[in-house]
PATIZA-227356 format. One line per field, with one value per residue (C-alpha): residue number from 0; residue in one letter; x, y, z. Coordinates in steps of 0.1 Angstrom, whole numbers. Last residue first. Layout:
nuti NUM/...;
midren A/...;
x X/...;
y Y/...;
z Z/...;
This chain:
nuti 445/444/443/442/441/440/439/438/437/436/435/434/433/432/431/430/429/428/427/426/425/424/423/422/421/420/419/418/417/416/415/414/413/412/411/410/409/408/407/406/405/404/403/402/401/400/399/398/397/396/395/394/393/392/391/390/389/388/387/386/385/384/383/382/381/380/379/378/377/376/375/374/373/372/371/370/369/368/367/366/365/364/363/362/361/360/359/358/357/356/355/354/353/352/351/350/349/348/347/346/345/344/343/342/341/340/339/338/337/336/335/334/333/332/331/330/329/328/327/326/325/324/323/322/321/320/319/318/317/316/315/314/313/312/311/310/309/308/307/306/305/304/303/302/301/300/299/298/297/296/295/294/293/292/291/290/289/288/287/286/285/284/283/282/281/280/279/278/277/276/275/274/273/272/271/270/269/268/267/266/265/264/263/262/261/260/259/258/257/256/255/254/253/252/251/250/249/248/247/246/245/244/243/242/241/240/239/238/237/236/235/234/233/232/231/230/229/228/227/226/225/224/223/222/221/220/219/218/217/216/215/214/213/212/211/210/209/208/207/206/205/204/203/202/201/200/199/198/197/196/195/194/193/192/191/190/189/188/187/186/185/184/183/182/181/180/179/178/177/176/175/174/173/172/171/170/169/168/167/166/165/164/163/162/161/160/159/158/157/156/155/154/153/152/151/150/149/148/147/146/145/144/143/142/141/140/139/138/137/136/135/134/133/132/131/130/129/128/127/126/125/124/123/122/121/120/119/118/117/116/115/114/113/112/111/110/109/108/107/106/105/104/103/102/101/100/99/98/97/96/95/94/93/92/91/90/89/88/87/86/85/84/83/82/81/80/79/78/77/76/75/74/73/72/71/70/69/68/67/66/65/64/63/62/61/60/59/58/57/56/55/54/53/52/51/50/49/48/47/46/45/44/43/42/41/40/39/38/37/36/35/34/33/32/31/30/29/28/27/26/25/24/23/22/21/20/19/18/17/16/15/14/13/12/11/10/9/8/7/6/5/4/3/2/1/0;
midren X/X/X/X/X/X/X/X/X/X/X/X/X/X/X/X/X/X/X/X/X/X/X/X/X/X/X/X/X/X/X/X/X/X/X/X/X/X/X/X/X/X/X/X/X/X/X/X/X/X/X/X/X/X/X/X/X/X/X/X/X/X/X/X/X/X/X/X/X/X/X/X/X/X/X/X/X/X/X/X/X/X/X/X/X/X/X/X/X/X/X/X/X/X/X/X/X/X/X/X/X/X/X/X/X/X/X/X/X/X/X/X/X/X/X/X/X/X/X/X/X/X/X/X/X/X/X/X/X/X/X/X/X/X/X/X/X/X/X/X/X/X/X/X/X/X/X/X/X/X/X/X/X/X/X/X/X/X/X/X/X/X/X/X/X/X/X/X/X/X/X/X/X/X/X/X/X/X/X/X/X/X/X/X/X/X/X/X/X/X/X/X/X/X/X/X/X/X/X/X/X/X/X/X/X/X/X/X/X/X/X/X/X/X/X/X/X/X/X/X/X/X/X/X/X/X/X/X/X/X/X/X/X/X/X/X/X/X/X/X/X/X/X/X/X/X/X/X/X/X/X/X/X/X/X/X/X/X/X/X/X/X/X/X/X/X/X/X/X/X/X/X/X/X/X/X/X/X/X/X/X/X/X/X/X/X/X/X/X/X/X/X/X/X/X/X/X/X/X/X/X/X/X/X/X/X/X/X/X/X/X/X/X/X/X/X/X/X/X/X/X/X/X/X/X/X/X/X/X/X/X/X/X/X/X/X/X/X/X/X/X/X/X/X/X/X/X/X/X/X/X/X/X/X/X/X/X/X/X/X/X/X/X/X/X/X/X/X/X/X/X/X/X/X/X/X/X/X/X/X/X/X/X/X/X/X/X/X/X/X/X/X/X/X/X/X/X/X/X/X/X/X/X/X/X/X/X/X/X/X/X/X/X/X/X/X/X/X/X/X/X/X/X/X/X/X/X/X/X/X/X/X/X/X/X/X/X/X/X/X/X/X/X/X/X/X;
x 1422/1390/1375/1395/1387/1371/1345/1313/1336/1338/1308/1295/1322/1306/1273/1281/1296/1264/1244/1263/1265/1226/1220/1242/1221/1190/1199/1206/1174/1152/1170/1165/1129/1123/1139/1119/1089/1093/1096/1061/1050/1062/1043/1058/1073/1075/1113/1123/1100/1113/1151/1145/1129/1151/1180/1160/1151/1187/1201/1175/1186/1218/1216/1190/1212/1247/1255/1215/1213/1250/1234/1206/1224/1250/1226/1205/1238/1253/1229/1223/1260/1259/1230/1244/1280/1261/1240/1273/1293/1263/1258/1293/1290/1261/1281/1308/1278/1264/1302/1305/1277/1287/1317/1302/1276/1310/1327/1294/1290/1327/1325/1294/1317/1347/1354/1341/1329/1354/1381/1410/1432/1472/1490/1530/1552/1587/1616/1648/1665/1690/1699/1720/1692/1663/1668/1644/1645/1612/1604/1568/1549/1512/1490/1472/1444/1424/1391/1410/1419/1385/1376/1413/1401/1366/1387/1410/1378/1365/1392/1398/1356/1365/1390/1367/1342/1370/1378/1343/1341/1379/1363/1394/1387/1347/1348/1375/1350/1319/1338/1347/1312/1300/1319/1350/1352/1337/1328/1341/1315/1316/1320/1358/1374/1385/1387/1383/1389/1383/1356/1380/1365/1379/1395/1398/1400/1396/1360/1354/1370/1343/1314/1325/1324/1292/1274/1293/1279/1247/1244/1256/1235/1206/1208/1217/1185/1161/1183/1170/1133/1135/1144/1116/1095/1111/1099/1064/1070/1077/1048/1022/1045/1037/1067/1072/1068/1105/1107/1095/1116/1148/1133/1132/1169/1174/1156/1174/1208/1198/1187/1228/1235/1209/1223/1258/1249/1229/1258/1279/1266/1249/1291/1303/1273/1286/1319/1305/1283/1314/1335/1312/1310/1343/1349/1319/1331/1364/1350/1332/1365/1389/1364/1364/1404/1398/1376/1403/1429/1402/1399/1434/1441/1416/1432/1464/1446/1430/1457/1483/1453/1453/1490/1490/1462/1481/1464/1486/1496/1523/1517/1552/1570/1594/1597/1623/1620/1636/1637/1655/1661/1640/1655/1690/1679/1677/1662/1624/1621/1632/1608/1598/1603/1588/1601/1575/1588/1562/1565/1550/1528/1532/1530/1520/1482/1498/1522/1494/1474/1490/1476/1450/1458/1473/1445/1419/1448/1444/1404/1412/1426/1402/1377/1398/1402/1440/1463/1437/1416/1442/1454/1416/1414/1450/1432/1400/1422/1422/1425/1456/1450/1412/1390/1371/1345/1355/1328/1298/1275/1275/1266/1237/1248/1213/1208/1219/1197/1171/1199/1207/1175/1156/1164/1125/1118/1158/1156/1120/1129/1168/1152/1186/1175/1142/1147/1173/1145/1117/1139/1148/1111/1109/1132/1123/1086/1092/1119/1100/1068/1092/1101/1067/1059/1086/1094/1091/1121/1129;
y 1575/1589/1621/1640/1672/1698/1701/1693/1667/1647/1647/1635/1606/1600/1597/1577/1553/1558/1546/1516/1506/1506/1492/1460/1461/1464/1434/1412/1423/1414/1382/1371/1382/1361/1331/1335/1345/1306/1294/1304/1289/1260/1256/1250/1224/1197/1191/1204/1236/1245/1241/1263/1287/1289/1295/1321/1340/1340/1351/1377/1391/1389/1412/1435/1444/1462/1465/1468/1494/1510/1512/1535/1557/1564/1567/1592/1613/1609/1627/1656/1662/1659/1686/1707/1702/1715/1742/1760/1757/1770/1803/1806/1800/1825/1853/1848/1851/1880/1893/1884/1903/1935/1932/1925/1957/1977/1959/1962/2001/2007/1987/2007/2045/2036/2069/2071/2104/2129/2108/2128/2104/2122/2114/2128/2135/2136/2151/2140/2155/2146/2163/2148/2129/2132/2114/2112/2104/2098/2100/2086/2085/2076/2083/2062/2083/2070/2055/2020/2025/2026/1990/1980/1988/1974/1941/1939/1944/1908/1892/1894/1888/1858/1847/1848/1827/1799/1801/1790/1763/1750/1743/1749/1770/1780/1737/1736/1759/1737/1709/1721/1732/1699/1680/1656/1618/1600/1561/1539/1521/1486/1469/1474/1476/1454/1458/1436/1439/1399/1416/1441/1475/1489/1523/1525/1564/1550/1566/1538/1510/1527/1524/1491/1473/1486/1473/1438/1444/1452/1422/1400/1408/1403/1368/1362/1375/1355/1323/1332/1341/1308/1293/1298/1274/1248/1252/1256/1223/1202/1219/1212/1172/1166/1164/1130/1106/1094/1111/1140/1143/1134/1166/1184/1181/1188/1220/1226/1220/1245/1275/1270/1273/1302/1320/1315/1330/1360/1371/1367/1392/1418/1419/1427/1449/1467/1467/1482/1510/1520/1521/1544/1565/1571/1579/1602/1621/1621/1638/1663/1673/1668/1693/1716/1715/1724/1751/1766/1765/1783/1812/1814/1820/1841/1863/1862/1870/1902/1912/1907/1931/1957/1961/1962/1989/2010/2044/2047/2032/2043/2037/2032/2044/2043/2064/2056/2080/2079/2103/2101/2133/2149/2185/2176/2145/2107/2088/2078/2043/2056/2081/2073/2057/2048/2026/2019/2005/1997/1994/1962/1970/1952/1920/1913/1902/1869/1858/1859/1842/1811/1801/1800/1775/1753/1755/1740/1714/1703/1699/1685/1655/1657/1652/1622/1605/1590/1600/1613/1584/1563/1572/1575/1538/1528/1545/1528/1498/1473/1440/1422/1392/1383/1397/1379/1406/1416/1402/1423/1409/1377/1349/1330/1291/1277/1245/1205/1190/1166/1148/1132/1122/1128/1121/1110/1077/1068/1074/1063/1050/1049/1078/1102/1098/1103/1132/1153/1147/1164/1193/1198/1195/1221/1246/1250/1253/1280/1300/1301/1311/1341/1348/1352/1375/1400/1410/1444/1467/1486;
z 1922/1927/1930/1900/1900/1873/1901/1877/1857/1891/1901/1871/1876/1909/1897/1869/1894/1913/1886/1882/1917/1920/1883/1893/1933/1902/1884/1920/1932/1900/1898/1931/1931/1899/1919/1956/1927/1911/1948/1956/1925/1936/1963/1998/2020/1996/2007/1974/1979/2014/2002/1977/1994/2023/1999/1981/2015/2026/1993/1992/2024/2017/1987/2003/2032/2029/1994/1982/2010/2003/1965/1972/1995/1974/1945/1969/1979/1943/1922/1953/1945/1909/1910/1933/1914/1879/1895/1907/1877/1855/1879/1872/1833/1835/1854/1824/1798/1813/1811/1776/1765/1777/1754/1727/1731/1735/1707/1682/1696/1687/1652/1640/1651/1626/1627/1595/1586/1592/1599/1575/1560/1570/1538/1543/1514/1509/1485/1465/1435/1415/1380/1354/1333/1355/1386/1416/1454/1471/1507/1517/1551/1558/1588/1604/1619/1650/1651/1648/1686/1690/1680/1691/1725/1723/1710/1742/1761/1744/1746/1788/1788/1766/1790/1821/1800/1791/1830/1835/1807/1824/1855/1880/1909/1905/1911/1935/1955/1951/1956/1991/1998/1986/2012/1999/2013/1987/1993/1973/1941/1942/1903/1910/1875/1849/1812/1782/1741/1725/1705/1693/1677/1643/1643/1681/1688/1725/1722/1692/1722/1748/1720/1707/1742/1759/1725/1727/1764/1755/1728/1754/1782/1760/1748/1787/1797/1773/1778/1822/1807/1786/1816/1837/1813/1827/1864/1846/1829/1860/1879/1851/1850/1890/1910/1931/1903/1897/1861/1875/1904/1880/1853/1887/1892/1855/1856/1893/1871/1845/1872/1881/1846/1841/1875/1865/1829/1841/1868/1846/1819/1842/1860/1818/1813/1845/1834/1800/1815/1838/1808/1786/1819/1821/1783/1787/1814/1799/1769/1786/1804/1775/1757/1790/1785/1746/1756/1782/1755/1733/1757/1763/1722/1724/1755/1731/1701/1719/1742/1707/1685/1717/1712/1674/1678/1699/1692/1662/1630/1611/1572/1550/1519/1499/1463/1435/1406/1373/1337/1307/1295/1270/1260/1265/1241/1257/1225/1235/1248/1283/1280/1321/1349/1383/1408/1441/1479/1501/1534/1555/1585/1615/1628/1660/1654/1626/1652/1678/1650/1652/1687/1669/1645/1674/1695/1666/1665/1702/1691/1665/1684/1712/1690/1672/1705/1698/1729/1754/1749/1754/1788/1797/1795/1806/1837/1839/1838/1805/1808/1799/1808/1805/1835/1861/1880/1917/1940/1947/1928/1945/1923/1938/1935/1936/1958/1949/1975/1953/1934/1968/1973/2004/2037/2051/2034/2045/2077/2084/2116/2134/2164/2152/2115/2121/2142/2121/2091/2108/2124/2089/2078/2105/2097/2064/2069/2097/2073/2044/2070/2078/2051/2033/2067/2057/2095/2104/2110/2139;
């Protein structure tokens, strides 16, 4: 059961009776109108709720639209998606094999032809054969690259969707910081001007006058502020748009109330090892990476080397061939085998990092959104009204003379400082969501 905040509670006492108070005199015809106060003197705080959905200009921009355009015209996704292309190219370039080469040889042609010194010509073709299979170990080996680096540019897209998401959760919520600072200073401007009235009139002393209109400056403070980080907020998401010169009239809309997940972490956890795309990219380069210890030895082997040549010296034809058969004695091309083997060893310690990587990364999200969720769904379902309540009480206490002013100076300050952090609550587990998200390669909410 939870105790009673003692502050509230003598708010509460002192409001209720002064209202009993004024209900009496009114009912008993005596003292009616010394005990109804002014009229100016009831005019209470508007709280804005942070909860409710934020105004947006027409056209705003959905978290969707959002990402649309990110994916079209992000320049690191861009040349990223070129990168592929390139080597994607070098499957042509690992298939090909080798050219022959033709060769034309002549000689004394510049000499008179004689029966003794003939003209003489020889046309010789030839062509290497390689063996072992090294053009089908060098199309596993650009191939399985050309995976690897697919999966890479998906794990870019991933990384830069996280940080296109969060970019826009950090500007809605500068966008809700933003209004909800204004309203509060304009409202926190009419109990100034209220008090100014009291002044005037003699029933609020000028030290209590002034401090009331000192708040403001922190309220003008917080507003200056809000702006500049949501200009800020603004940019950055528009620059991740591949925006080439930000809009200040740019808006977006969003709900500012994070939903509630319904996956388990086991089941992320699995669609996770499923679909990351940095995992699959270290499965690939293992795939790469025995495709090149096989080429490495496969380039052990002799290639031999076949020519036929045909030859004419004055009347007489002749043809013949010749086969060049390099013998391996010393290079066997023994470095590259050890490089590829060690290479290839590598790439497996790095694959079972990568998994060990996947699962640390959704434990962490996970445990990430647990407390924000938490953290929020109190501010959502308690501390927002309950400081509404106690700064209504409070307000109404201190106009009635029922408490100090000072006392309703930290009823305001606390109204701030929840309502700030409720916007921080939401925002952080937005981000915790979206890191979610990225961690199991899925896409959590609609």
């Amino acid at each position: 059961m939870q105790t009673p905040n003692p502050q509230r509670l003598l708010l509460a006492a002192t409001a209720a009776l002064l209202l009993h108070a004024t209900v009496f005199a009114q009912n008993n015809g005596t003292g009616a109108q010394a005990s109804q106060p002014p009229a100016t003197y009831a005019a209470a705080i508007d709280v804005p709720d942070p909860r409710k959905p934020i105004p947006s200009r027409p056209g705003a921009y959905t978290l969707a639209q959002v990402l649309d355009a990110a994916r079209a015209k992000n320049p690191t996704l861009l040349a990223a998606e070129r990168n592929l292309r390139a080597v994607k190219a070098q499957e042509i370039q690992a298939g090909l094999r080798a050219n022959p080469y033709f060769t034309l040889a002549a000689s004394d042609i510049t000499e008179p032809a004689t029966e003794n010194n003939p003209y003489s010509y020889a046309f010789q073709v030839s062509r290497l054969f390689e063996r072992g299979n090294k053009r089908e170990w060098r199309l596993d080996d650009a191939r399985a690259t050309t995976a690897e680096t697919e999966a890479q540019l998906e794990d870019t897209t991933r990384q830069t969707i996280l940080t296109v998401k969060t970019a826009f959760t950090q500007m809605l919520e500068a966008k809700a910081s933003l209004q909800l600072t204004s309203a509060t200073l304009h409202d926190f401007q009419h109990e100034v001007d209220i008090a100014s009235d009291r002044y005037k009139a003699g029933d609020l002393a000028k030290i209590d006058f002034e401090r009331l209109d000192l708040q403001l400056a922190s309220f003008e403070s917080d507003e200056s502020n809000d702006i500049v980080n949501l200009r800020q907020a603004s940019d950055q998401l528009q620059t991740l748009m591949g925006v080439e010169n930000p809009s200040p009239d740019f808006d977006i809309t969003g709900d500012i109330v994070p939903p509630v997940l319904t996956q388990t972490q086991a089941a992320l956890t699995q669609l996770a090892l499923d679909k990351r795309p940095d995992y699959a990219a270290a499965r690939f380069a293992v795939a790469a990476a025995d495709a090149n210890r096989k080429l490495a030895y496969a380039n052990g082997t002799t290639d031999p080397t076949l020519e036929g040549e045909f030859d004419v010296t004055g009347s007489e034809r002749s043809a013949g061939f010749q086969v060049n058969i390099p013998l391996r004695i010393f290079d066997r091309n023994q470095g590259n085998k050890q490089t590829a083997v060690f290479q290839a060893d590598a790439s497996r310690f790095t694959e079972a990092a990568a998994h060990n990587q996947v699962l640390s990364d959704v434990d962490q999200a996970w445990i990430g959104y647990v407390q924000a969720r938490r953290l929020s769904d109190r501010y959502n379902d308690h501390y927002l009204d309950e400081t509404k309540d106690v700064l209504s009480i409070a307000q109404f206490a201190f106009e009635h003379g029922g408490i100090a002013l000072i006392d309703y100076l930290d009823a305001v300050r606390d109204t701030r400082t929840i309502n700030s952090a409720a916007l921080t609550a939401y925002q952080q587990t937005w981000i915790a969501i979206h890191q979610l998200s990225a961690a199991s390669a899925t896409e959590l909410v609609p």
